[in-house]
N, C-alpha and C positions, 0 to 999 in steps of 0.2 A: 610399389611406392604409391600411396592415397595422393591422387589429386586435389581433394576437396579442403577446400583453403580454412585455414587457420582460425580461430574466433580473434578478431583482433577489434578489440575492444575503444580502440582509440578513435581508429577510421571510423565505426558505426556508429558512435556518439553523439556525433552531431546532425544525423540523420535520427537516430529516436527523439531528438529534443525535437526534431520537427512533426514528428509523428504524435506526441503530446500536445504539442500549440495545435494543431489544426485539427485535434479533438476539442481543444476548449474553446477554439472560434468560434468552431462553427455551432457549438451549443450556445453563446453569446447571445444570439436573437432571441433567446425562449429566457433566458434568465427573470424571474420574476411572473411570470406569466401564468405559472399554476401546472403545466404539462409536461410532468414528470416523464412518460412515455417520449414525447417529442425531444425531449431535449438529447434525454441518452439513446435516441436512435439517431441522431443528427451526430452525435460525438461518436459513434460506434460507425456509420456511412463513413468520416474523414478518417476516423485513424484507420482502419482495413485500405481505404484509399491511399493513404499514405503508405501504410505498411509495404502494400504491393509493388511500392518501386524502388524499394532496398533489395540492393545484391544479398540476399540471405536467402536458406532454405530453411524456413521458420515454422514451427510448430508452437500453437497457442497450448498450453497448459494449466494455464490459469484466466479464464475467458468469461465470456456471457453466460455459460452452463453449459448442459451437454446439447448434441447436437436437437435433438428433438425439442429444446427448449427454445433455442438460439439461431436464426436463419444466418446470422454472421458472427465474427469471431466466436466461434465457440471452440471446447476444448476439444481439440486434435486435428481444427483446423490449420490446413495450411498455405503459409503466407511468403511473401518476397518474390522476388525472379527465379529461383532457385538455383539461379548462377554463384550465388556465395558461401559462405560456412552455415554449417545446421546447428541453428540456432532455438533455444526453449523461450518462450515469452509467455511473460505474465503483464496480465494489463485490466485495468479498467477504465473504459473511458471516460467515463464520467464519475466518480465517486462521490456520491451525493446528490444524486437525482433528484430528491424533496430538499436540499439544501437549495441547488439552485432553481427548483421550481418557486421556493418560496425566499429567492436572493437573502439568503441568510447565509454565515462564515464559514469558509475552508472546503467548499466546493473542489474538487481539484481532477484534474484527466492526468492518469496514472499508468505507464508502462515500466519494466524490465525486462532486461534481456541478458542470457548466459548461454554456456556452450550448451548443446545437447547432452539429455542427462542432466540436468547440474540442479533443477529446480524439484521441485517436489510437487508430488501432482493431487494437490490434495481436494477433497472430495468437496460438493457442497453442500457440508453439515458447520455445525456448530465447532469453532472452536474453545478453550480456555486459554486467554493467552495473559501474560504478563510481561512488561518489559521496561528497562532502566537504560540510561544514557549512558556514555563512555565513560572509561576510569576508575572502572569498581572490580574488586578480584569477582574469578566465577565463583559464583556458588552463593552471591551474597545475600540476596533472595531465590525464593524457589518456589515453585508452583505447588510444594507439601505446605507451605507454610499458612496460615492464615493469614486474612488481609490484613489486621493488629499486627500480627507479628513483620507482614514484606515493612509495613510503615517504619517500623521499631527497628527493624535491622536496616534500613536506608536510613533511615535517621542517625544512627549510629555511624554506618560508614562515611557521611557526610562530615560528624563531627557537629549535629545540630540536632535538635528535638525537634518529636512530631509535629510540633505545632509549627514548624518550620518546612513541611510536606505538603508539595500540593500533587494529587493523585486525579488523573483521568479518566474519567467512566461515560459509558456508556446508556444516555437513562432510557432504562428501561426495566418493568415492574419484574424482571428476575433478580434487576441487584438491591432490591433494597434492602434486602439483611446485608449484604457486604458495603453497602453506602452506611449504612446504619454502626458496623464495626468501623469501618475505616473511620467516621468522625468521634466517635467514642475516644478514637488516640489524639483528637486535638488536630489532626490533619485537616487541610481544605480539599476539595473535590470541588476540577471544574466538571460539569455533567456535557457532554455533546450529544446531539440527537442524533448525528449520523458520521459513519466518516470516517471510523477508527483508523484506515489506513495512516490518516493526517494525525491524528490523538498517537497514535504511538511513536510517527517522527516527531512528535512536539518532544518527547523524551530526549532525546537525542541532541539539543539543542536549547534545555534548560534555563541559560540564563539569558533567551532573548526569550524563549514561550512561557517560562514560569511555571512548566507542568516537569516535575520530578519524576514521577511514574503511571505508565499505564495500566490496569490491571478488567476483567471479566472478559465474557464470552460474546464472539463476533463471528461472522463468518471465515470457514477457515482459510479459504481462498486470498480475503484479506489478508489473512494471517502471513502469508509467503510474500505477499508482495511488500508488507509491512517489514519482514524480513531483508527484503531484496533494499531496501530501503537502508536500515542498519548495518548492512554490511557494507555500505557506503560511507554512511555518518558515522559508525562506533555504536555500542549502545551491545545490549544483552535483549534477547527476546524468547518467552519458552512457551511452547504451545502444545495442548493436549488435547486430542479431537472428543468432541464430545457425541453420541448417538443416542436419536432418541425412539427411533424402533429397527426392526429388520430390514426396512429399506433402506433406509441411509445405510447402515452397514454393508451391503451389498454393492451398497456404492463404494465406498471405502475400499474393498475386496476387487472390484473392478477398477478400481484404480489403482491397486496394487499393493497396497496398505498390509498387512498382515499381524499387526502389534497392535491391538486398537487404545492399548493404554498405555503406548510412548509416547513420554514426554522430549520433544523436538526441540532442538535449542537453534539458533540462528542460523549456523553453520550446517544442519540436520536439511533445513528447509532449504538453502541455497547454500550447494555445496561448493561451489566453483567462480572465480571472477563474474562480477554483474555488473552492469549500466544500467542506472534508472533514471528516468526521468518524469519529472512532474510539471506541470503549467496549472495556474493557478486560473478558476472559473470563479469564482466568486470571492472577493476579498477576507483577507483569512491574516494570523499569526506567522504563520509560513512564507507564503503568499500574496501580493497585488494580486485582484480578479481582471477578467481582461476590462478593460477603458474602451468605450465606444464616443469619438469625437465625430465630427462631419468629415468625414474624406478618409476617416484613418481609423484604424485598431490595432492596439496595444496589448501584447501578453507578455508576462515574465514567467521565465522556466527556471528549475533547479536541473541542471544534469552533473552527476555524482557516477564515478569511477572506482571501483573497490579497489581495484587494482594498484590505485595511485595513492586513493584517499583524496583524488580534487574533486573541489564541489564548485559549480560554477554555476551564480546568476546569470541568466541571456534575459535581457530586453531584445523582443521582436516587434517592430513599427512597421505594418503595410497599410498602402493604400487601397481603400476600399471603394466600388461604385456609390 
């Protein structure tokens, strides 16, 4: 009979929202400031800190990069007391590093967590990914389809025309032929400069973000935690790794990958109950950034339960020297 305790998702919940807040604190001081380096190594020192005093026997799989990149969190690092259940984490601590170097919106410190096994360990290459909010049968866009076409068939299942589309991209000089189709259909495109993890929850949450659909290519790592995200909130997410020589591939290969042209659908990427949680670094659509007054600071978190489907805001107020 395995002694090794259960994943129970409920109890460690409110220990990873704290493992997010005290990434985005402690990057707080640097916000604005220009030092990109500083901030995300200040947000990667607290949450590893934090991490290390949850009862879990925690393995990072989705991290800073591989070990020879990453002196901390990186992937297959491991974390907690290892007194507790073995647990898969994905995280980035700071998502948005030139976001908050240069206090611009939806900075955010990003974790997940499921049971062992449960996540996908995906390489750091290129993804393709596309994704849509709750309430649409599967299959209603597809990653076969052109960017014209995801518009045309979301538009439809809405029940509204394209010109009623607002689609999330990524600017950067690979999409501008799909920027270029996607307005052809009469759609808007907001463009974010970094950050898709937050660009693809804005899906998910529609009529307060105003963003309908996410669609191009990001890092794939993102990609799972993005997922880890929707399996929370509802929403559809499909991602096709992209490679652009022998080495990435081989990274792929050592990560255990053996399809290089599976298309991964949300469920694919995070197979098993997940907890995520986010705290907002720089004020955003999602998110308040943290608030720094005299004596105090302020974060708000999302922590989402698959399991439940509850989402819950936390205001955190501490006192500060």
């Amino acid at each position: 009979m395995s002694t090794i305790p259960d994943f129970n998702d409920r109890s460690l919940s409110l220990g990873l929202a704290r493992v997010s807040e005290a990434a985005a604190i402690a990057c707080a001081p640097l916000i604005g400031r220009g030092d990109e380096k500083a901030a995300d190594q200040a947000a990667v020192d607290a949450m590893r800190t934090q991490l290390n005093k949850l009862d879990i026997a925690g393995v990072v799989v989705i991290g800073e990069g591989e070990r020879d990149e990453a002196p901390m969190l990186f992937i297959g690092e491991e974390v907690g007391t290892g007194n507790g259940p073995g647990v898969d984490i994905a995280l980035d601590p700071l998502e948005g590093t030139t976001l908050t170097a240069k206090d611009m919106p939806n900075a955010l410190a990003v974790i997940a967590m499921g049971p062992r096994g449960s996540m996908l360990h995906a390489p750091d290459v290129y993804m393709d990914k596309l994704a849509i909010g709750p309430g649409f049968a599967p299959g209603v866009v597809t990653l076969d389809m052109s960017p014209a076409e995801r518009v045309k068939a979301l538009a439809e299942a809405k029940g509204c025309t394209s010109r009623d589309i607002t689609v999330c991209v990524l600017e950067r000089p690979r999409h501008e032929d799909m920027i270029a189709e996607i307005r052809a259909t009469g759609a808007a495109i907001r463009l974010i400069t970094d950050g898709d993890v937050a660009g693809v929850m804005h899906c998910a949450d529609a009529a307060r973000t105003g963003i309908d659909m996410y669609m191009g290519s990001g890092g794939a790592p993102e990609g799972v935690l993005a997922a880890a995200a929707l399996k929370c909130m509802g929403g559809q997410i499909f991602g096709r790794l992209m490679f652009r020589n022998d080495d990435e591939r081989r990274r792929a290969s050592k990560a255990g990958i053996t399809d290089f042209d599976r298309v991964y659908t949300r469920d694919d990427m995070v197979t098993g109950d997940v907890i995520f949680a986010a705290t907002g670094v720089t004020d955003g659509s999602l998110l308040p950034g943290i608030k720094r007054e005299p004596g105090f600071v302020t974060a708000e978190t999302v922590l989402m339960r698959s399991k439940t489907g509850s989402v819950r805001h936390m205001r955190y107020r501490n006192p500060v020297a």
